[in-house]
N, C-alpha and C positions, 0 to 999 in steps of 0.2 A: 490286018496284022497277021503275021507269019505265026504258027503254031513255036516255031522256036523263040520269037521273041513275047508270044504269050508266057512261055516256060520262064523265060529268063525273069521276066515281069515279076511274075507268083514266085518263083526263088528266091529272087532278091526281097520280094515283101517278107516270106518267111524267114529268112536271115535278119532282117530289122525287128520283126514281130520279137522273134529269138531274143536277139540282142537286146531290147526293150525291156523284155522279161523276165532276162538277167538282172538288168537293173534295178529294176523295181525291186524284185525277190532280194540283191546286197542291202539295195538303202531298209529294206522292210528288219532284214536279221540285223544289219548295220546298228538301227535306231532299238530294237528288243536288247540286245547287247548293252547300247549304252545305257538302258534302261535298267536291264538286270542290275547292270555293275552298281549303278546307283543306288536300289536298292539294294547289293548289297553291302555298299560303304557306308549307309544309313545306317544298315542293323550293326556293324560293325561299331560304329562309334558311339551306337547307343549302350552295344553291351561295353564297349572300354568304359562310357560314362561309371553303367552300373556296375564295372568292376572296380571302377576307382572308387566309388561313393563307398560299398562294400571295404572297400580297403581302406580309407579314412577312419569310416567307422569300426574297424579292427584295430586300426593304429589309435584310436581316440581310449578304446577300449583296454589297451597294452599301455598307456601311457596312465590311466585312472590306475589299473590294479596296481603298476609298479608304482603311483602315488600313495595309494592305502599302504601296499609293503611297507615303500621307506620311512612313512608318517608311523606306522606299528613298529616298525625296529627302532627307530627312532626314541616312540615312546617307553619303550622296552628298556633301551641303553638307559632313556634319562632316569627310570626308577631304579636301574640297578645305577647309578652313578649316586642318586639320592639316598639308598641305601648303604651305599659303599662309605661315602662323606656319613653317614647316622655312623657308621661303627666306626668309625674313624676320629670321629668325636669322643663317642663311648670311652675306647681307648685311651685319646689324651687326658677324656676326666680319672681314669681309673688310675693312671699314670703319674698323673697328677698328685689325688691324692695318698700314693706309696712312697710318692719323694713326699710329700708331706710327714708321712709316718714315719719315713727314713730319717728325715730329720731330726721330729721326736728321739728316735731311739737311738741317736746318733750323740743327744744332748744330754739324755740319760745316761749313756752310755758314756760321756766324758766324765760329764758328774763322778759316775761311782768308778771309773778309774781314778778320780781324785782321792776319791773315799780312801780306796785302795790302797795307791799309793802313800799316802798320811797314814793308815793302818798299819802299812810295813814298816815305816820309819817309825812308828808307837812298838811295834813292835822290837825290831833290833832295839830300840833305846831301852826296853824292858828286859831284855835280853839280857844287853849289860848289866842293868842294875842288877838281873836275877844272878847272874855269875860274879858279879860282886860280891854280894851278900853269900853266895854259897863259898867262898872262898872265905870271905870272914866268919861263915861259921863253923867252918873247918878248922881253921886255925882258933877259933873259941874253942870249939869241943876240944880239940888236939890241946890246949891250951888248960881246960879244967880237967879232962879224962886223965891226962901226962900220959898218951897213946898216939902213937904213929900212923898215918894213914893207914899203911901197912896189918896192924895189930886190928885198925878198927874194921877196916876190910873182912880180917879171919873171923872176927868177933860177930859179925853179924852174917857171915856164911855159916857159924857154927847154929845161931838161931836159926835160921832158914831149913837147917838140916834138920833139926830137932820139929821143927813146925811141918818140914812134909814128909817127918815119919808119924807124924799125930793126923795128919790128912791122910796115912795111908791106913791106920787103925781105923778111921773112921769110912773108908772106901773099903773096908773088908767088913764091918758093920752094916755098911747098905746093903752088902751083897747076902750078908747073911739076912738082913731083913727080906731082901727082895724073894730068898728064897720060902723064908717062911707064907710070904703073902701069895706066892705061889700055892700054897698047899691051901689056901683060906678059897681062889679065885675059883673055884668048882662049883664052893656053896652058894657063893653070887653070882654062877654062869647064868639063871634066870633072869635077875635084875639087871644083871647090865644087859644081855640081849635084847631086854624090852626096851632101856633106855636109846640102845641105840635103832633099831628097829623107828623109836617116836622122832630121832635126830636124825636119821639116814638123807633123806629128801634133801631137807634145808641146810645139812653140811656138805653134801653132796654136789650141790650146784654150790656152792663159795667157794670150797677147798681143793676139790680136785675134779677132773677131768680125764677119761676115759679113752686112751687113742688105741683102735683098731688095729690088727697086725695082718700082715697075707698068711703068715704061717709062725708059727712058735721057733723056726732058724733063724726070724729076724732079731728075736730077743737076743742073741748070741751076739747078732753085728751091732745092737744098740750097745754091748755091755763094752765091744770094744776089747782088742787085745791089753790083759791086765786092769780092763776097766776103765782103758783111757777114753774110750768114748763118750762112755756114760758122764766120767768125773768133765770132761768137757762141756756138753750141755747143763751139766750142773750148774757148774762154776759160767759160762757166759748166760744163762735166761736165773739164776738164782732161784730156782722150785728143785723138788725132792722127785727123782722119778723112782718111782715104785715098779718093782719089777716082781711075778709070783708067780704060783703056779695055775694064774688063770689062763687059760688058753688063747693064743690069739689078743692078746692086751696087756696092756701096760697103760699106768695111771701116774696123770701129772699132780702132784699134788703140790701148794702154794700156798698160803694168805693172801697175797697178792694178785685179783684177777686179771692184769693187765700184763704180769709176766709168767703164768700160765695160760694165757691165750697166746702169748708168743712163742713156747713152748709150743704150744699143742699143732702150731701152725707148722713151726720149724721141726719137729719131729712127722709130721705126715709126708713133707717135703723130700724130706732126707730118705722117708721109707718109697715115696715112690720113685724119687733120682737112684735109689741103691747105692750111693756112693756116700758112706760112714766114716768120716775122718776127723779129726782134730780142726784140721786148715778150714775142708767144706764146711763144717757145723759152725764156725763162727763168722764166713760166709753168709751162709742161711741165714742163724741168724740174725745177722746185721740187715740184711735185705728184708725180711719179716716185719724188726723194730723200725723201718724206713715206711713199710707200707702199711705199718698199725698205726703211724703217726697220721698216715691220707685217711684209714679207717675214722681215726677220731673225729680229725675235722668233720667226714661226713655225716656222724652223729651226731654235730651240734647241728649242722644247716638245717638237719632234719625236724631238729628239734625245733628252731626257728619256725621254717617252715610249717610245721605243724602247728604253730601258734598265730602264723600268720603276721609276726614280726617285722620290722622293717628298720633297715640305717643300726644294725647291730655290726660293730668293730669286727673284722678279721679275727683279733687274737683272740675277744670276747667268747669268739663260735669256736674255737680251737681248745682254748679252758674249760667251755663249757662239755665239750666232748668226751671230756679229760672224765668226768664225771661219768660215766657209761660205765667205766672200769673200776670204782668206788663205791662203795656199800656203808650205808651206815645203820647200824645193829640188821645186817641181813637183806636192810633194804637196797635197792638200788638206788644210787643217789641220782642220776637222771632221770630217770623215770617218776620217781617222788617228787623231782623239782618240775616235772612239764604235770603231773596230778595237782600238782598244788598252783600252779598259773592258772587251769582250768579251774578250778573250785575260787581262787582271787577272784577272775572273769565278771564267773555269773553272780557272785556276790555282790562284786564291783558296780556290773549293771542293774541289777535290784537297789543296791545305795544311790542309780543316781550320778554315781561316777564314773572315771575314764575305765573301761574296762582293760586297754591299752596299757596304760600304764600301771596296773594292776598284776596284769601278765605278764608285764615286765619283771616287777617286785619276785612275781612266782620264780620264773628260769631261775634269776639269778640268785635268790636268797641262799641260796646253800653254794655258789661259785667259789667260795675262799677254801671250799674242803679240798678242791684240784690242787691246793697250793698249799696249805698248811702246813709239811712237809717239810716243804722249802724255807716256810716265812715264821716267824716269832707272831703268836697272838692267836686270838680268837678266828673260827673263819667268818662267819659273821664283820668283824673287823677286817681282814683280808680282803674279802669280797668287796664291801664299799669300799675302800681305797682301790683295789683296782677299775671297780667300776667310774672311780672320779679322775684317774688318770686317761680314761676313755671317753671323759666330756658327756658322761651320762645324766638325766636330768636327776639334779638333787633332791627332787623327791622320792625317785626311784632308790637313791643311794643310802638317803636317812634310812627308808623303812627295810632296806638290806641291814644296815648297822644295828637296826635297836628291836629285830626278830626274835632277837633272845634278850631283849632287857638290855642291852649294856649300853644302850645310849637312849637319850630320850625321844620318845617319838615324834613325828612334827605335822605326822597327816594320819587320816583314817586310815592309809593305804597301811601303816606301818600296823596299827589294828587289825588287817583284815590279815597279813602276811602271820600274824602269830596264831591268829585263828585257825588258818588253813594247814599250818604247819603241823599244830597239834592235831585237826582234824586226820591228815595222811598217816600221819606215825602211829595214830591211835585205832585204826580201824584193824577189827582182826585177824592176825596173821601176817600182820605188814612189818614187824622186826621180831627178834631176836636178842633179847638183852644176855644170853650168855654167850653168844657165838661172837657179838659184841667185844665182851671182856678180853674172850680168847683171840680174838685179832689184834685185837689192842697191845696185850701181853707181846705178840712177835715181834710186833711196831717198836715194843720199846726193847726186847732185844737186839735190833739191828739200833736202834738210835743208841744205844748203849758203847754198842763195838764201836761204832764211827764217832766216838768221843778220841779214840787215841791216836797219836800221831802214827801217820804213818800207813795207815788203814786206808785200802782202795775201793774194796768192795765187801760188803757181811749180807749175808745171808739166814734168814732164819726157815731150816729143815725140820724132818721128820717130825711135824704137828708140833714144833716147838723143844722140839729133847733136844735139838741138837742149834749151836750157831755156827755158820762156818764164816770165817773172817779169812778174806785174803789180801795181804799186806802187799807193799812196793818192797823189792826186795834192794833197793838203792838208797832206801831208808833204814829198814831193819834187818838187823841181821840173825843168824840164829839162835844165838841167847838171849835177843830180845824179843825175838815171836817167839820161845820158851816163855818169856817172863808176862809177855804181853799176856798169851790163852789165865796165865796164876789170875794177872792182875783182874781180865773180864770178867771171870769166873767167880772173884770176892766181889767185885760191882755187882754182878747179879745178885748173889744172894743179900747185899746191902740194900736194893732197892724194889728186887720183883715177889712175890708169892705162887709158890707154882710146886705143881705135885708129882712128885720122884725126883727126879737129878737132870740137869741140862748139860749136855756135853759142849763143849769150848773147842772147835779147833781152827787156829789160824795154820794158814797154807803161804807160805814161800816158794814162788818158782821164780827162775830167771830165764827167759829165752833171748837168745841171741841170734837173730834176724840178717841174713844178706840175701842179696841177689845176683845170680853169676848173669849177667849181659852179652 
């Protein structure tokens, strides 16, 4: 063989070796390749596995918590839906029973418009018969005297003259008494100081009340140009305000503490509005007497409450409150009545018995004083009948009625009720038998005036010296509020005892009211 076709030989072998070795080396990375890939679509689907499982168990997780939410709102809505329906019930019973009282008082209230009605036709028919007979004994007299209306008219104006010039002899004899006993009051400036010094305290807190001023200029704006301010509050809360030369104050004084606290409220009002007028102050206060009325009822619930009472009437708690404002010889008369429920109680429980219905007897035993004002009788008597128109148990109502004897008792309860009564009143320091009398005396001043026709409102001032009586001026006219203050004035002295002279004045105004729109 030729050296060239040696070469060619070994070329061509290395060319195939070549090419072989290519081979190999593709299919070798070929198959690594396909192998990679597969591991990596292995680990690939392992981790979507574990990403899904992970994401199952996130959605499994998202679907529990928002099950607890809705199950907890849920539960949530349904108590507030079960509370909503509790007061919504509450409601219809309470509802309930005010159309039931409604009705009550709807029935009553027909009732005594019937009364009423019957009453006015007794009356006009009285009426007549009274101007019948005054007509026939006019013509009697006219008929035996041989005297003309006319003559008898003159004839009894001429006594009338002769009588109030012996009234005016005797109005110049007080004066000259008054002055003598001035020259005596020096020698007993001791005794009385001491007397009142021992009274100061306990007339103190019943009669009058003490309102603070910013400055002694406001005394000016209380007095009111000509005094109209002052006579305003007078005349709408019916107390005496005292004005002097104390600094800085001015004193409500009243017998009545229900309208010297309306007073003393409506005057703080007015002093801290600044605005003093006739209009504002009867404004005031009318809004004061609106909100002394919310004060009452709350001093009976209290009083309840504090007894721990239960199923007691509306108007029950309302009357009872009534009493917060009323004193009897000094005492407070609620106060006395929740002291004397407690002392029934524990007695009650010691005998054995309901101490409930014990404490009931207590509140209520003194109720009919809110009222006796108003009602004919005993309060004692008042009290049970109102408590029987409230459906209260009849034992409660016996031992209200026969506290003071006047009916026969029918249980223990009624025993322990006079016991406890006497025990309150009697402990030291708890009444007052002369501040008593002297309450009593205004009481019947004002009950005196409002005997006469015609009469709106009376008032009894300055510790009793004085009555002011303010009349309808569309009933009486000015010779009759002349005649009226004569006529009050011999009533008093016909029926009261009382030391110096009480002054008589009826007041006549007429206001005439529009509105420009």
């Amino acid at each position: 063989m030729t050296p060239l076709t040696i070469n060619l030989i070994v070329g061509g072998s290395a060319v195939l070796i070549g090419y072989l070795a290519h081979s190999i080396f593709s299919r070798i990375k070929r198959v690594s390749a396909e192998s990679s890939s597969r591991r990596i679509l292995e680990d690939a689907k392992r981790d979507a596995e574990v990403t899904l499982k992970e994401a199952k168990l996130q959605a499994k997780d998202e679907v529990i918590r928002a099950r607890e939410a809705f199950e907890g709102e849920t539960k949530s809505r349904r108590h507030e839906l079960l509370a909503l329906d509790e007061r919504i019930t509450q409601r219809e019973t309470n509802l309930d029973r005010k159309l039931t009282m409604l009705d009550k008082k709807e029935q009553t209230l027909d009732a005594k418009l019937e009364a009423v009605a019957e009453k006015d036709q007794q009356i006009v028919e009285k009426q007549k018969e009274l101007h019948n007979l005054i007509e026939a004994e006019k013509a009697k007299i006219q008929e035996i005297a041989h005297m003309s209306e006319e003559d008898a008219r003159r004839l009894i104006m001429e006594r009338m003259e002769v009588e109030l010039r012996d009234e005016g002899g005797a109005m110049i004899r007080r004066v000259q008494e008054e002055t003598q006993e001035q020259a005596e009051r020096e020698a007993r400036r001791i005794i009385t100081m001491a007397i009142e010094r021992y009274a100061a305290a306990q007339a103190s807190d019943i009669t009058t009340t003490a309102v603070a001023l910013p400055n002694d200029e406001m005394k000016g704006r209380i007095i009111g140009r000509e005094g109209r301010n002052i006579r305003s509050i007078e005349a709408e809360t019916g107390v005496d305000i005292l004005i002097d030369d104390t600094p800085e104050v001015v004193v409500v004084s009243s017998f009545d503490p229900l309208r010297r606290e309306i007073a003393r409220q409506s005057l703080e009002r007015l002093i801290a509005d600044g605005r003093i007028h006739p209009a504002r102050i009867e404004e005031v206060v009318t809004k004061v007497k609106e909100e002394t009325d919310e004060a009452i009822r709350v001093a009976g619930e209290e009083a309840i409450y504090e007894l721990g009472l239960r199923s007691v009437a509306p108007e029950l708690v309302r009357t009872l409150g009534r009493l917060k404002f009323r004193h009897s010889f000094s005492q407070n008369v609620l106060k006395h009545s929740v002291e004397m429920a407690h002392l029934m109680g524990m007695m009650a429980a010691e005998l054995g018995l309901d101490p409930m219905i014990a404490k009931r007897v207590g509140i209520f035993h003194d109720l009919g004083k809110a009222l006796d004002h108003q009602i004919e009788g005993s309060h004692a008597i008042i009290g049970a009948d109102l408590l029987k128109r409230h459906n209260e148990d009849p034992v409660v109502i016996n031992a209200v009625a026969a506290h003071h004897g006047e009916v026969e008792p029918e249980s223990l309860y009624a025993t322990l009720a006079t016991a406890a009564d006497a025990m309150t009143a009697s402990r030291p320091g708890a009444r007052s038998e002369t501040t008593e009398i002297y309450l009593k005396r205004l009481e019947k001043l004002e009950e005196i005036a409002t005997r006469f026709r015609g009469v709106e409102k009376c008032f009894a001032i300055q510790a009793g010296r004085e009555i002011r009586v303010i009349v309808e001026p569309s009933k009486i006219d000015d010779n009759e509020a002349m005649q009226m203050a004569r006529n009050i004035s011999k009533q008093v002295e016909q029926e009261l005892e009382y030391p110096g002279q009480i002054k008589v004045t009826v007041v006549r105004e007429t206001r005439c009211i529009e509105y420009a729109k």
